[in-house]
N, C-alpha and C positions, 0 to 999 in steps of 0.2 A: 369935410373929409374928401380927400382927391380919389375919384374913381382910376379902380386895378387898369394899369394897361390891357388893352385884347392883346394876345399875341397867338397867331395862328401853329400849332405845333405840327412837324411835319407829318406826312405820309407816307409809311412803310411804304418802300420800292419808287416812287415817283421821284423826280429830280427836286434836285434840289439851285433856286435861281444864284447865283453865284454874286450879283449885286455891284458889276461894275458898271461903271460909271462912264460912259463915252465924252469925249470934248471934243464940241462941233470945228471941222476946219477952215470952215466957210465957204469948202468948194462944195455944189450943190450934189455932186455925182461922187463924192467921195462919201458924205455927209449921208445921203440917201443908202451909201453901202453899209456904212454903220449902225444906219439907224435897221436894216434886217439884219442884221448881227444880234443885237441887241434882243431884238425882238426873239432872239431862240434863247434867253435866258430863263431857262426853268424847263427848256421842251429833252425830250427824250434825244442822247446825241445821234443817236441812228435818223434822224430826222433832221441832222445839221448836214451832212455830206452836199447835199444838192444846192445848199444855200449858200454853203463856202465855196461849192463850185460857181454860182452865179456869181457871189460876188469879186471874187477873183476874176473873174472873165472883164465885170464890167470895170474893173480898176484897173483892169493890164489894157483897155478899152481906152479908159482915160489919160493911160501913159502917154498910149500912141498916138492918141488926138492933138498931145500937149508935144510930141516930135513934129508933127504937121504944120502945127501953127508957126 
């Protein structure tokens, strides 16, 4: 007989991780912004401002490196 699935049920008030999915672009500095994206999946949003601000900084970073070259 197949053991019941675990399935974690959630907790009043805590977030909830939303479960998407990123696809790597191959650039290391765009790839690296996504992957702290990703990583705020489940955190409380008042603890996202500062990390959408970094990463935004470092991809408007990457624009301008990639006008340079």
């Amino acid at each position: 007989m197949p053991e019941p699935e675990s399935r974690t049920l959630p907790v009043p008030g805590e977030p909830l991780p939303l479960g998407v999915e990123l696809t790597p672009t191959g650039h290391p500095a765009v790839d690296a912004g996504l992957a702290r994206l990703a990583a705020l999946d489940g955190v409380p949003t008042d603890a996202h401002v500062a990390v959408y601000e970094d990463v935004h900084q470092r991809l408007a970073d990457t624009l301008a490196a990639l006008d340079r070259d």
